[in-house]
One Martini backbone bead per residue (centre of mass of N, CA, C, O) as a GRO file, in nm:
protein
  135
    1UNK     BB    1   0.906  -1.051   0.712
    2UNK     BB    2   0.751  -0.790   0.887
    3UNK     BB    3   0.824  -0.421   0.897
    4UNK     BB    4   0.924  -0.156   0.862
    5UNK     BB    5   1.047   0.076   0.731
    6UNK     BB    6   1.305   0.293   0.610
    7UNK     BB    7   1.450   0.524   0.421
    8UNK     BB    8   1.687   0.324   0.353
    9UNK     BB    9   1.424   0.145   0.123
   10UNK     BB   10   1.366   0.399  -0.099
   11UNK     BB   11   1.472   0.228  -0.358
   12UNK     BB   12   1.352  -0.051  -0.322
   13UNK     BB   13   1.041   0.095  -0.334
   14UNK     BB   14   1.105   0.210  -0.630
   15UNK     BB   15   1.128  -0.057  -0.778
   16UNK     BB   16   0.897  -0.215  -0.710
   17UNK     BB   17   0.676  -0.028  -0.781
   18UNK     BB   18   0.766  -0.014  -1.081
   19UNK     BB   19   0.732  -0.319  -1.139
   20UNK     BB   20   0.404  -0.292  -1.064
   21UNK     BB   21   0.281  -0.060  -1.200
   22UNK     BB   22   0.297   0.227  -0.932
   23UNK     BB   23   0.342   0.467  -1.095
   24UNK     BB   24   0.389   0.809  -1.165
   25UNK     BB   25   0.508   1.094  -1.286
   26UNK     BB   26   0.316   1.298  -1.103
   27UNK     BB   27   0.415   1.080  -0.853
   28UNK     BB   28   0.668   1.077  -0.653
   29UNK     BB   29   0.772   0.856  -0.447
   30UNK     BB   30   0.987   0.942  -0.257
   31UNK     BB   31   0.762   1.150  -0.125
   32UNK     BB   32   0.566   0.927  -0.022
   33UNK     BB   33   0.779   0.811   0.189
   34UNK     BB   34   0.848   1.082   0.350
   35UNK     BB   35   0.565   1.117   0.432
   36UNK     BB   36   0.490   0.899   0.512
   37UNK     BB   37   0.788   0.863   0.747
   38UNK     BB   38   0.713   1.098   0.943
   39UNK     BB   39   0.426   1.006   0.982
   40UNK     BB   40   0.171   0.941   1.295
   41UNK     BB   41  -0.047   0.862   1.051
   42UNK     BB   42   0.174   0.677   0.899
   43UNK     BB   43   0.352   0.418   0.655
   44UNK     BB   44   0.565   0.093   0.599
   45UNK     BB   45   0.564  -0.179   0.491
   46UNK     BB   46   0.770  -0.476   0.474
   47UNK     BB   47   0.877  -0.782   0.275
   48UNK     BB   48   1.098  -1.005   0.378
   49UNK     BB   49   1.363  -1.164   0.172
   50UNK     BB   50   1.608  -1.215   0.208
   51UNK     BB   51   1.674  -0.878   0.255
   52UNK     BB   52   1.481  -0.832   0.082
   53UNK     BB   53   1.210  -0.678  -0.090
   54UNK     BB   54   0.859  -0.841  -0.143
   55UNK     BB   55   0.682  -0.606  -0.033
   56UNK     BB   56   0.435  -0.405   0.060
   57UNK     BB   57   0.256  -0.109   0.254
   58UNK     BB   58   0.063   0.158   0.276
   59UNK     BB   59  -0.044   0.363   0.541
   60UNK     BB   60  -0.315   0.564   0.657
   61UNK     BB   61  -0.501   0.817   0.896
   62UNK     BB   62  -0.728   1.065   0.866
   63UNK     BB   63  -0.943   1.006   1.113
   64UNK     BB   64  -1.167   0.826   0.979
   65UNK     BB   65  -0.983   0.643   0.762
   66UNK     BB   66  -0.850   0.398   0.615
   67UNK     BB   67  -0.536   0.390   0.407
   68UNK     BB   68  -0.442   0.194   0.095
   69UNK     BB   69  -0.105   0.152  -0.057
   70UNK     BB   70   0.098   0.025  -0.226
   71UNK     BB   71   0.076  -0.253  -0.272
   72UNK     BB   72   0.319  -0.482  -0.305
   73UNK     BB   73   0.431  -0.783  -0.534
   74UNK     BB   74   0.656  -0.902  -0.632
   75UNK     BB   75   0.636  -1.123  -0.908
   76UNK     BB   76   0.829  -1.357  -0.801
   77UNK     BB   77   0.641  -1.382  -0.510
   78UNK     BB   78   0.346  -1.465  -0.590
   79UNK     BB   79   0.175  -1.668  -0.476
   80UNK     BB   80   0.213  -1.701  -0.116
   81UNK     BB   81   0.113  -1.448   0.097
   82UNK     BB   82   0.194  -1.171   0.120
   83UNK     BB   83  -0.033  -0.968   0.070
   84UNK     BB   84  -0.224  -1.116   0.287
   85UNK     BB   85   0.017  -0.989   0.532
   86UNK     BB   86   0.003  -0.710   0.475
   87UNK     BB   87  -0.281  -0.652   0.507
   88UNK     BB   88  -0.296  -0.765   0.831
   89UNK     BB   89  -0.106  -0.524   0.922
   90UNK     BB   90  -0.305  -0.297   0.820
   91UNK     BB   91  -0.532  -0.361   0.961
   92UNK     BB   92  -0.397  -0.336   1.258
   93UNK     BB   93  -0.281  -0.063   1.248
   94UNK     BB   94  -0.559   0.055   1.258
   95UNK     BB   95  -0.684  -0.057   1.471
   96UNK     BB   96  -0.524   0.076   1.681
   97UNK     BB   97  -0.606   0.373   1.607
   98UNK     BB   98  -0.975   0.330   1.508
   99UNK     BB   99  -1.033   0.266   1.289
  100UNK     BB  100  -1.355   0.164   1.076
  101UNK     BB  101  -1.208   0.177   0.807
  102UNK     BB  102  -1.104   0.027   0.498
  103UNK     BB  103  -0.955   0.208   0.225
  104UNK     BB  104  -0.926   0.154  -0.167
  105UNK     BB  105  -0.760   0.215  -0.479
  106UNK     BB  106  -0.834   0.127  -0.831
  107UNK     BB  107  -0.738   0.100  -1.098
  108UNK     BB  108  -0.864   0.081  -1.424
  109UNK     BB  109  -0.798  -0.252  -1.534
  110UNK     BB  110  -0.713  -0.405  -1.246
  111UNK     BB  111  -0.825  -0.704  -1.211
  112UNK     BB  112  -0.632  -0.828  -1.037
  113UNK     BB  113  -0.647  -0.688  -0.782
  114UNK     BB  114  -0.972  -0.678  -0.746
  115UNK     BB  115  -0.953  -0.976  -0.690
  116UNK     BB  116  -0.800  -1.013  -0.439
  117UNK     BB  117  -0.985  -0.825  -0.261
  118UNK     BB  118  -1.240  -0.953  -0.284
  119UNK     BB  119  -1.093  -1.225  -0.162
  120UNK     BB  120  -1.095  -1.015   0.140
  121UNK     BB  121  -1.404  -0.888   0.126
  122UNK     BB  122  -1.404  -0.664  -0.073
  123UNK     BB  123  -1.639  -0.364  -0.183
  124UNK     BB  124  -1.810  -0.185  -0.335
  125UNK     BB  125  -1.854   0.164  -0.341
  126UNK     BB  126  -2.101   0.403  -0.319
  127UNK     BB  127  -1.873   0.579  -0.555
  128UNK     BB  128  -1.696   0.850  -0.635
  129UNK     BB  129  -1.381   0.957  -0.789
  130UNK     BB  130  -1.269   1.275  -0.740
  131UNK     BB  131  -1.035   1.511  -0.920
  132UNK     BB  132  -0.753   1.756  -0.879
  133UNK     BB  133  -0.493   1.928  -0.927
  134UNK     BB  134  -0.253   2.190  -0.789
  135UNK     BB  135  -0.008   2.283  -0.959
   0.00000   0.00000   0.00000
């Protein structure tokens, strides 16, 4: 079953997260769940199995394109079609609000991943992405 978060699952995602190799030092995840569940244009979709978390997937909508975030699926849920499932939720939710477009970043090395995505349809985009700290 697939339904929204609610803070109440903060350490379970942060838990599945951490498990999926989805966490960074400089990035608390905490902070990320407490931002999607505040605003009205993102969420966090959860799939629950006999009421843990086995997946989840953070979706929102900049205005311009919608993007997707840390999809995981427990490893031990994996080739299930959680993901698949996931991901169809997170499409569905941008549709409602008119993006256009749906966006994600995939780490460098994470092979796993992007053979996923790609088998969804998605492809490669002729952009660089750079970045850079405020803090």
């Amino acid at each position: 079953m697939i339904v929204e978060a609610t803070g109440a699952d903060e350490a379970e995602l942060v838990a599945l997260w951490a498990a999926c190799g989805l966490t960074r030092p400089w990035n608390p995840p905490s902070r990320d769940i407490a931002f999607a569940l505040a605003g009205a244009t993102s969420t966090i979709f959860v799939a629950r199995e006999d009421r843990a978390i086995a997946g989840s997937v953070m979706v929102g909508h900049d205005g311009h394109r919608g993007w997707v975030y840390y999809l995981a699926v427990a490893p031990d849920a994996r080739r299930a079609g959680i993901g698949r499932a996931l991901m169809r939720t997170a499409e569905a939710w941008l549709r409602d609000r008119g993006a256009p477009k749906l966006q994600l970043m995939v780490r460098d090395g994470n092979e796993e991943a992007l053979a996923f995505y790609r088998a969804l349809g998605f492809v490669d985009q002729p952009v660089a992405v750079l970045g850079r700290f405020l803090d």
